[in-house]
KEKOL-435494 format. One line per 8 residues: number of its first residue (from 1); their letters; for each residue x, y, z of C-alpha. Coordinates in nm, 2 decimals. Layout:
# KEKOL-435494
NUM	A	X/Y/Z  ...;
# end
This chain:
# KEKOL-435494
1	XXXXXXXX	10.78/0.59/7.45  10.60/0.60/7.16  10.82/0.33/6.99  10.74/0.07/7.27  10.36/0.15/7.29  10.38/0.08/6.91  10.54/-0.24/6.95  10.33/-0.35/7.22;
9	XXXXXXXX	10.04/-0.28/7.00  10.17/-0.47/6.71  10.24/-0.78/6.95  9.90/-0.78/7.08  9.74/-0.79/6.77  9.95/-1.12/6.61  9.84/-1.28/6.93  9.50/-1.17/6.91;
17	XXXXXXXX	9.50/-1.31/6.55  9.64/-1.65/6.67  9.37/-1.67/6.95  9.12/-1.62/6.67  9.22/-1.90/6.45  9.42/-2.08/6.66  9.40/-2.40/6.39  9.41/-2.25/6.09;
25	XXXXXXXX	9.72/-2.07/6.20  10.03/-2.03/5.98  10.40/-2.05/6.16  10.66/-1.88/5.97  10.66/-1.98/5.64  10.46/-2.30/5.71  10.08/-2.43/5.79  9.97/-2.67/6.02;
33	XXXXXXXX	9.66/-2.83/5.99  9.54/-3.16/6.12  9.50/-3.50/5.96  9.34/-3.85/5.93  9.51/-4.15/5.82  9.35/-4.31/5.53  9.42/-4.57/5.23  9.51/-4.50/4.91;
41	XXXXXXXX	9.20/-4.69/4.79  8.87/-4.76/4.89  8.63/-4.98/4.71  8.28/-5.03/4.85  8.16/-5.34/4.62  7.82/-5.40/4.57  7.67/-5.58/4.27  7.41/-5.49/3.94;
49	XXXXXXXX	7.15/-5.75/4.04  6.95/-5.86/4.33  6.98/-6.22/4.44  7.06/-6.45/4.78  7.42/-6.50/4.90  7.53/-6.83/4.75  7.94/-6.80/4.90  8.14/-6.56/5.09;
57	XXXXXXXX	8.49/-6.67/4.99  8.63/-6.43/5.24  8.62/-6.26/5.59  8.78/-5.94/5.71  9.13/-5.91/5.72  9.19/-6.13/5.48  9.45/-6.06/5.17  9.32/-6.06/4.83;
65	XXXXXXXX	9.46/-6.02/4.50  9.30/-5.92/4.16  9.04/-6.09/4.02  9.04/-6.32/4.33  8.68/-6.44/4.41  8.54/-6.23/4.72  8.16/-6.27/4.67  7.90/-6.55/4.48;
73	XXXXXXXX	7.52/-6.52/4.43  7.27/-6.80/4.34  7.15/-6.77/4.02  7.05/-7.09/3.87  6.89/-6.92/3.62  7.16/-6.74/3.49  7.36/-7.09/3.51  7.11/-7.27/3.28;
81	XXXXXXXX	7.13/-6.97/3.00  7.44/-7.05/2.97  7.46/-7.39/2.97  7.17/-7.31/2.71  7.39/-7.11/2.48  7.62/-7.33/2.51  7.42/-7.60/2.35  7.30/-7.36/2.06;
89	XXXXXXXX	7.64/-7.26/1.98  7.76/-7.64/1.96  7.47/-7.71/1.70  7.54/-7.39/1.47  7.87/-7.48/1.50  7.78/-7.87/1.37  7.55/-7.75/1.13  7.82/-7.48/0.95;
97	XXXXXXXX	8.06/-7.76/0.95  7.80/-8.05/0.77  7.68/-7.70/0.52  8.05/-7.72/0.46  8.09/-8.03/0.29  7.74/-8.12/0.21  7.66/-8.24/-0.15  7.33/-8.17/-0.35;
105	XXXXXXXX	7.20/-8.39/-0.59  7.12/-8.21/-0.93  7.03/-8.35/-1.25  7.16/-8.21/-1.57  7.13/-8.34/-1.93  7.03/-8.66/-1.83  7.30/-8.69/-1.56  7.34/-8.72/-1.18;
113	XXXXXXXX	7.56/-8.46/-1.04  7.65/-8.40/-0.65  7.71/-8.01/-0.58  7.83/-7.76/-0.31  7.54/-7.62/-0.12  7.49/-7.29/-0.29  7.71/-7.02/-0.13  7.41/-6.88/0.06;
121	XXXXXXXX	7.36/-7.14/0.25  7.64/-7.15/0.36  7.68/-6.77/0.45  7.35/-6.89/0.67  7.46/-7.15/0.87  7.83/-6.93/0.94  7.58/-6.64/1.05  7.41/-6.86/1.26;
129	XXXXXXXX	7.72/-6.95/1.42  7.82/-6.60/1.48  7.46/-6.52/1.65  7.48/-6.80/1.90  7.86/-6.70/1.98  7.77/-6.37/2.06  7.41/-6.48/2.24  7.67/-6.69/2.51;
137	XXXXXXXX	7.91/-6.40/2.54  7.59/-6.22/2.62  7.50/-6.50/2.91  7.85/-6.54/3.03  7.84/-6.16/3.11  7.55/-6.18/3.27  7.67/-6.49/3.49  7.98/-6.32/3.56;
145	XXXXXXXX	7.78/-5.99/3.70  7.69/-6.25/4.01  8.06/-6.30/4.12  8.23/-6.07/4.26  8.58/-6.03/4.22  8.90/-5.84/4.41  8.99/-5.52/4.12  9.30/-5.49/4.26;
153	XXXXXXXX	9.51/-5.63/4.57  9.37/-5.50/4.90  9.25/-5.62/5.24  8.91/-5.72/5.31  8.81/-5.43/5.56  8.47/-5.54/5.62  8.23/-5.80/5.52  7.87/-5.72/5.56;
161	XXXXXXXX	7.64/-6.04/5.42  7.65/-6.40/5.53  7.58/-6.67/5.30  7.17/-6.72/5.21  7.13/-6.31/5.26  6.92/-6.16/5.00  7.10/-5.86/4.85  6.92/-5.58/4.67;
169	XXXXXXXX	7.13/-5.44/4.38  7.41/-5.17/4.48  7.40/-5.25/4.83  7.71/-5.27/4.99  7.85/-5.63/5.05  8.21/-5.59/5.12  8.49/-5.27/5.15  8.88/-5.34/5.08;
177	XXXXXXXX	9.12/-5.14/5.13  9.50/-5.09/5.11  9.61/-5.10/5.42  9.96/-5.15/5.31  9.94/-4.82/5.11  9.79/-4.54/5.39  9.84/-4.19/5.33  9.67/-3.85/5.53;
185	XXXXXXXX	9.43/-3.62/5.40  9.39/-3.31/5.61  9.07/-3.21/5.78  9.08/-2.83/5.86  9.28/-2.69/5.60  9.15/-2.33/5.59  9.06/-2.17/5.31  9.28/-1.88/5.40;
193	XXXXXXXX	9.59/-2.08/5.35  9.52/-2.30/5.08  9.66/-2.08/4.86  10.03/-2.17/5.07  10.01/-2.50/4.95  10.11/-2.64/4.64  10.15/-2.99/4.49  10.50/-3.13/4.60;
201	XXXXXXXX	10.53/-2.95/4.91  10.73/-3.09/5.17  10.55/-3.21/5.50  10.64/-3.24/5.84  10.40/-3.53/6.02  10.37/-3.58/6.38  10.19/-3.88/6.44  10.04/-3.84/6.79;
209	XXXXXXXX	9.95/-4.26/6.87  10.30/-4.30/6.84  10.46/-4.01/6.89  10.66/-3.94/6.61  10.80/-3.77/6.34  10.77/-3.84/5.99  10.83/-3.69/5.63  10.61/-3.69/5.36;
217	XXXXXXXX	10.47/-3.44/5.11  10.20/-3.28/4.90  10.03/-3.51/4.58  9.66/-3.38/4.59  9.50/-3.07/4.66  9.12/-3.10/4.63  9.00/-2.81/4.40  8.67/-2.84/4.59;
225	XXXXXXXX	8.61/-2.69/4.92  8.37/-2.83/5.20  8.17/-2.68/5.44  8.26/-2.79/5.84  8.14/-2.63/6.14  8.07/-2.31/5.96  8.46/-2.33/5.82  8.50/-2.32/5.45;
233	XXXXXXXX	8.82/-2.61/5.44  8.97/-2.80/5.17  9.12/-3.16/5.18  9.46/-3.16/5.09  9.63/-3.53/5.07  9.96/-3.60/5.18  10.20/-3.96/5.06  10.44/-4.09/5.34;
241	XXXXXXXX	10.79/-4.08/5.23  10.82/-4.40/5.43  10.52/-4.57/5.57  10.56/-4.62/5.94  10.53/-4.96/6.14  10.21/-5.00/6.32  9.99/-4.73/6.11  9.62/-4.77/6.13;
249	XXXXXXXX	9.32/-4.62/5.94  9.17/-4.35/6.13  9.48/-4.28/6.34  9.53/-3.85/6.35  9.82/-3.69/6.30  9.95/-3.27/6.27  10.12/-3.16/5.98  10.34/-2.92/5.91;
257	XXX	10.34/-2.78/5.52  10.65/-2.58/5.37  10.54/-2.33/5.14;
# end
């Protein structure tokens, strides 16, 4: 008798314990948690100055590649100091070659001689040259800080200024995204059974839009927690061994980690 009531004691208490924290609850040598699907890489580009839209060479859903053009701002003034530059370099440039080969006349005992320029005029001129080189690499960067470019290949996920927009500097113009490269990162992951999980792990994932099941594993663990509802969780991100068709941002899944 006393056998059975101690069983039935035990019993009650594990399901007490799984009506407590019905989420966070492990399952025999595993933990389940639940998920969002996300990209590998986010980028939310903005740019370092303020100035109107001059070109959106993109829209959303587009394709891009590296260094592809996504954004252009108008700035006519940053045009002309090159341009400027330019011009400056070109005559230092002239001037080093004519110092070069440029004669002097000097008289000496009674005679007409035609000399080098003195080595210090020449050092001049070359110093000159390297000033106005650097004064363009100086406006180029500048110029190049209103275009903004793709830093790696990604799809446009949203566009947020038109052509003739003013932008204030860091404000958000476009976010890409590699769609083609989605993983999950977990959203309830309690603190209580981080400690189960380690890098590598393998993970069960059952996607509930489609309603499957897929195998991936462990390749971050965040080593800082966050606050949700009162629960202390940690993010934990999981890689696909095999992307699945039809996968979309924001889609939730349950997964399943071995310990």
């Amino acid at each position: 008798m006393r056998r059975v009531y101690w069983a039935t004691l035990l019993s009650l208490t594990a399901i007490l314990a799984l009506l407590v924290n019905p989420v966070f609850a492990a399952r025999g040598g595993t933990v389940v948690a639940s998920a969002v699907v996300v990209p590998a890489q986010i980028s939310k580009m903005a740019f370092l100055s303020s100035a109107p839209v001059k070109e959106v060479a993109v829209k959303e859903g587009d394709e891009v590649t590296s260094g592809q053009t996504l954004v252009v701002l108008s700035t006519p003034e940053l045009e002309y100091g090159v341009s400027a530059s330019e011009a400056v370099l070109r005559s230092a440039q002239a001037n080093a070659e004519i110092q070069r080969y440029r004669r002097v006349k000097d008289r000496r005992n009674g005679r007409v001689f035609f000399d080098v320029v003195p080595p210090e005029v020449r050092q001049k001129a070359d110093a000159e040259v390297v000033s106005a080189q650097a004064a363009l690499e100086i406006a180029q960067a500048g110029l190049a800080q209103s275009v903004l470019v793709a830093p790696y290949d990604a799809t446009v996920a949203s566009v947020n200024v038109v052509p003739g927009e003013y932008v204030q500097q860091n404000q958000v113009v476009m976010t890409l995204a590699t769609l083609n490269n989605l993983q999950l990162e977990t959203t309830d992951l309690s603190e209580r059974d981080i400690t189960k999980v380690k890098i590598g792990s393998p993970v069960n994932i059952f996607i509930e839009a489609s309603n499957e099941n897929i195998n991936g594993k462990v390749i971050v663990i965040s080593p800082r927690a966050n606050t949700i509802g009162g629960d202390v969780v940690f993010k934990v991100t999981i890689a696909f061994e095999k992307q699945p068709k039809n996968l979309s941002w924001g889609m939730t899944a349950e997964v399943t980690i071995e310990e």
